[in-house]
Structures are given as structure tokens and as C-alpha cells.
N, C-alpha and C positions, 0 to 999 in steps of 0.2 A: 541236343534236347535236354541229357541231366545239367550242362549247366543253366540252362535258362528258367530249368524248373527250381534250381536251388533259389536264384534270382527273385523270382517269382515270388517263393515262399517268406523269402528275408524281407521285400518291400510290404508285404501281409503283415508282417508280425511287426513291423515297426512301431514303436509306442510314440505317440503324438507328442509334441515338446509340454504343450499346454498340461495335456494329463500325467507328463512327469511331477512337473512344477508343483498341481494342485495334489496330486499324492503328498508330498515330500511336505507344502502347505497345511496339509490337514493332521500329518504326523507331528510336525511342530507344534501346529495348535493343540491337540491331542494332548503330547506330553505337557507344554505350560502350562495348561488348565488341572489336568492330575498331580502335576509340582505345585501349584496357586491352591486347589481343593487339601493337598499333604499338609502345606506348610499353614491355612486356614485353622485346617483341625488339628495342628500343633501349638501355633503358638498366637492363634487369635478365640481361643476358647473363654469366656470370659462366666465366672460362676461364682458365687457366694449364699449367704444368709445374712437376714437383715430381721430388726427388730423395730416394732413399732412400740413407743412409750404411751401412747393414747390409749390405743385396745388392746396392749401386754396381748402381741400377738407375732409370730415367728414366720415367717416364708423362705424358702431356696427363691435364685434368678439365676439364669442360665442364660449366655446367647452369644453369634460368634460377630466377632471385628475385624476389619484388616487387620495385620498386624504391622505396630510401629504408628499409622495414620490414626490409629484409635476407631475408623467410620463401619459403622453396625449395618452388618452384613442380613440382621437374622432379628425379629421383634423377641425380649425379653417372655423368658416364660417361667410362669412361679406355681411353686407348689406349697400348701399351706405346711407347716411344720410346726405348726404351737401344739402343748405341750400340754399336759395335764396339769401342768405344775401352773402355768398362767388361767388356763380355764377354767380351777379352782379358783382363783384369785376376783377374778372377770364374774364366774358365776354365786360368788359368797360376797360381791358387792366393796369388800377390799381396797379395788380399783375401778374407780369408770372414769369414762369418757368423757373430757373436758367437753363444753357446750362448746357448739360449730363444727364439727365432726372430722376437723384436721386431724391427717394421719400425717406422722413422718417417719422414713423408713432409718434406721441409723445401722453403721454396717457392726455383724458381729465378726464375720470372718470371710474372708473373699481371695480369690487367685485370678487372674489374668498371666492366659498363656502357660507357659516353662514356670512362671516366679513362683515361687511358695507361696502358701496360703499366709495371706496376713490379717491379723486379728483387730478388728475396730473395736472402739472404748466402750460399746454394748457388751460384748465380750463380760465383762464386768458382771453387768448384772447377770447376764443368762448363766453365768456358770455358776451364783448362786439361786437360783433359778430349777439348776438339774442338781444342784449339791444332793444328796443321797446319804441318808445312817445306816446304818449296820443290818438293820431290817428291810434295808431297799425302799425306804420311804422317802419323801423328795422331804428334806431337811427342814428346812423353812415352808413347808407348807404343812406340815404338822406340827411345830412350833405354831403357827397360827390358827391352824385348828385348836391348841391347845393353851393358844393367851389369845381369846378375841379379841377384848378388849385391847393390848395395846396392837394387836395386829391391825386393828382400824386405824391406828397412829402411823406406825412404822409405814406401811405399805403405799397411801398417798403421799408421804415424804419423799420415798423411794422413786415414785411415780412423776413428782416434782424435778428432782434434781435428773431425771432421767428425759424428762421433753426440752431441758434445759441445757442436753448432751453433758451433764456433767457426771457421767456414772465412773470416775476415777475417786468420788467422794462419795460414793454408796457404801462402800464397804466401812464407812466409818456410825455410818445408820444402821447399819447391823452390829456390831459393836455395840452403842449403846441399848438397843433391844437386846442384848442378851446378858446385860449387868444393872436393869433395870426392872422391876416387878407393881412400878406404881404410875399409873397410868395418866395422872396428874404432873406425874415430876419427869414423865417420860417425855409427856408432848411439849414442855418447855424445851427440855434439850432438845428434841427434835427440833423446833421451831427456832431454836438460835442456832441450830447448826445448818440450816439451811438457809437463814436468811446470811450465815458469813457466806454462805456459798456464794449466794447468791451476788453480793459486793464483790467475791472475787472477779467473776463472771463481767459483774458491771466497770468495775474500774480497768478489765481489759480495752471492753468497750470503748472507755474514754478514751484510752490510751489509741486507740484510733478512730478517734471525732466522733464518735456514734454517740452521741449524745441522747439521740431521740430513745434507742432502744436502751440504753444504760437508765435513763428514767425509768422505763415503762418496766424494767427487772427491780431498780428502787421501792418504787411502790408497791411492788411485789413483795419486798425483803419488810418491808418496814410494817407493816401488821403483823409479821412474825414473832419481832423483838423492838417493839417500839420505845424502850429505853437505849437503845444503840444511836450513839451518839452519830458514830461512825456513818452509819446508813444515809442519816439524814444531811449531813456536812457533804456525802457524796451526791448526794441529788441534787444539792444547792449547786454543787459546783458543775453540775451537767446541766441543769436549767439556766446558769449563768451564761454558760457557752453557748447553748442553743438561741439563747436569746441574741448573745453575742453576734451568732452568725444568721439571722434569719433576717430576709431581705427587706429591705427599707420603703 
């Protein structure tokens, strides 16, 4: 009789194959999904700050990706971060917004995953932007407070060569705002030194067939410094091409 009852007991307690299988299934999937969630919020984290040159206005973006396939796990989430130092700018008239109310985002600084933080050509401006005196005052923004007039010069120049992504030549428009006190002699230099920018910029372009837009920055340059030889020798030679290439 005890051994039938042991018998008894052992075919009760038997675990069914299926229910092994789907335990040992579910622990599997278990761990990969908590390894795929690990390795998500290691190294597909993807975060920055970006700068708008139209509304001189600052955001963080934050959101996750596979990692390696780049494909966004998560919609972009943004936090305003402008600054006193643009809001001055924004609310004392300095800077406004080109008509058609195009914004574009250019990055100042960003990390994806593990990698460091890497710093985009905005970078540029915003650090003088947060520059700071010895009083704890934003640098350039009480310099403008304290030259109006050419602060109306300076700052749309600035705003210029910055929708144009070229804020690697900002720092050379501050320079001249701080070795100039004549508001006249200020806005020429300003105005030839954006419109060479500006030829930089365009004879890139040529350099890869873009003819249409190396014009449309031309005519841009050339009411700046309409004695520029250069300017205008460049647009012939983009209008020549374009002509060259446009369909019969």
C-alpha cells in the first residue's frame, strides 16, 4: 500500500512538458526584453540642445533609438531653454523674425548613447550669448544696452550669418563691434564682411552645381557691398551654369 501511495503521489506532482517549455519561454523572453530595455537606456539615449537663428530661441530634445539601426523608439521631447540673454535681444527689437516664419533648429551641443557630447557650429554663438563680466551680467547684452545704436547693426548681422549656419565667422562681428564706436563706419564693415561670407558660402555651392541657391545667397551679398567685383563675377558665373543646365 506505501508503495502505491508513493506512486500515486509522484504521477500528481508531475509537471506537464508544455508547462515546463512555457516557464523556461517566458524567462527567456523576460530576460531579453530587460537586456533590449538595459541596453535601450544605455546606449540608444539620444539628447541635445539646439538653437534657432530666426526667434534667437534655445530648446533641449531628448528621445530613445535602437541602438546601431538609429530607428526612434520614443517621439522627441523639448524643453524651452532660452535665455535672458536672447529674450533681451527678441524683446528690445535687436533681432526679429524674418517674414514667413521659418524656424530652423541648428545643433549647439548633442550625445547619442555612450559617445560624448559633441558640440555643433551654434556652439559659437550661444557661448557668446551666456558670456558673463565680473558683475555677472551677460556680456554682450549690456554692451548693447550700452551702444544702441550700433547694437542695431551688430545683432542683425549676427542673425544673418547665423540662418546662413555660418556662425564659425561670428566671432569676427564681434571683433569689429568692439574696436568700432561709429555707427556709420560700423555698418560698412559689417556689411562687407558678411557679404565675403556670404561668397564663401556661395562659391561652396558651386563647387557642387547648386547654382540656383549660390544665386539666391549672390543677390543677397551684393546690396551689401555693391562695389565687390568678386560678388558679382560670381553670380555670372552661377547664372551661366544654370542657364547651361536648364532643360531645352
Amino acid at each position: 500500500m506505501a508503495s502505491g501511495s508513493a506512486t500515486s503521489q509522484s504521477t500528481r506532482l508531475r509537471i506537464p512538458r508544455w508547462v515546463s517549455i512555457s516557464g523556461w519561454s517566458l524567462l527567456v523572453i523576460l530576460a531579453a526584453t530587460g537586456l533590449a530595455y538595459s541596453l535601450t537606456r544605455t546606449f540608444g539615449a539620444v539628447e541635445g540642445v539646439e538653437f534657432c537663428p530666426q526667434t534667437f530661441e534655445r530648446r533641449s530634445y531628448s528621445f530613445y533609438e535602437v541602438p546601431v539601426l538609429g530607428i526612434m523608439l520614443t517621439a522627441k521631447v523639448y524643453d524651452d531653454l532660452t535665455s535672458v540673454a536672447e529674450t533681451t535681444l527678441t524683446s528690445q527689437k535687436f533681432v526679429t523674425p524674418p517674414a514667413g516664419g521659418r524656424q530652423d533648429w541648428h545643433l549647439v551641443v548633442g550625445s547619442r548613447g555612450t559617445k560624448l557630447l559633441r558640440k555643433g557650429d551654434a556652439s559659437v554663438l550661444v557661448g557668446y550669448l551666456d558670456m558673463k563680466d565680473g558683475q555677472n551680467h551677460h556680456r554682450w547684452i549690456k554692451w548693447s544696452e550700452d551702444h544702441t545704436q550700433l547694437a542695431k547693426i551688430l545683432w542683425p548681422a549676427v542673425q544673418r550669418l547665423a540662418i546662413h549656419q555660418l556662425y564659425v565667422f561670428v566671432p569676427e562681428l564681434f571683433e569689429l563691434a568692439k574696436n568700432n564706436d561709429d555707427p556709420v563706419q560700423f555698418q560698412q564693415q559689417l556689411d562687407r564682411e558678411v557679404a565675403q561670407r556670404l561668397l564663401f558660402l556661395a562659391r561652396r555651392l558651386q563647387d557642387r552645381s547648386d547654382h540656383t541657391r549660390a544665386i539666391e545667397l549672390l543677390d543677397e551679398a551684393i546690396p551689401l557691398d555693391p562695389e565687390n567685383k568678386e560678388l558679382k563675377r560670381a553670380r555670372e558665373t552661377s547664372r551661366t551654369a544654370a542657364s547651361a543646365a536648364a532643360p531645352r
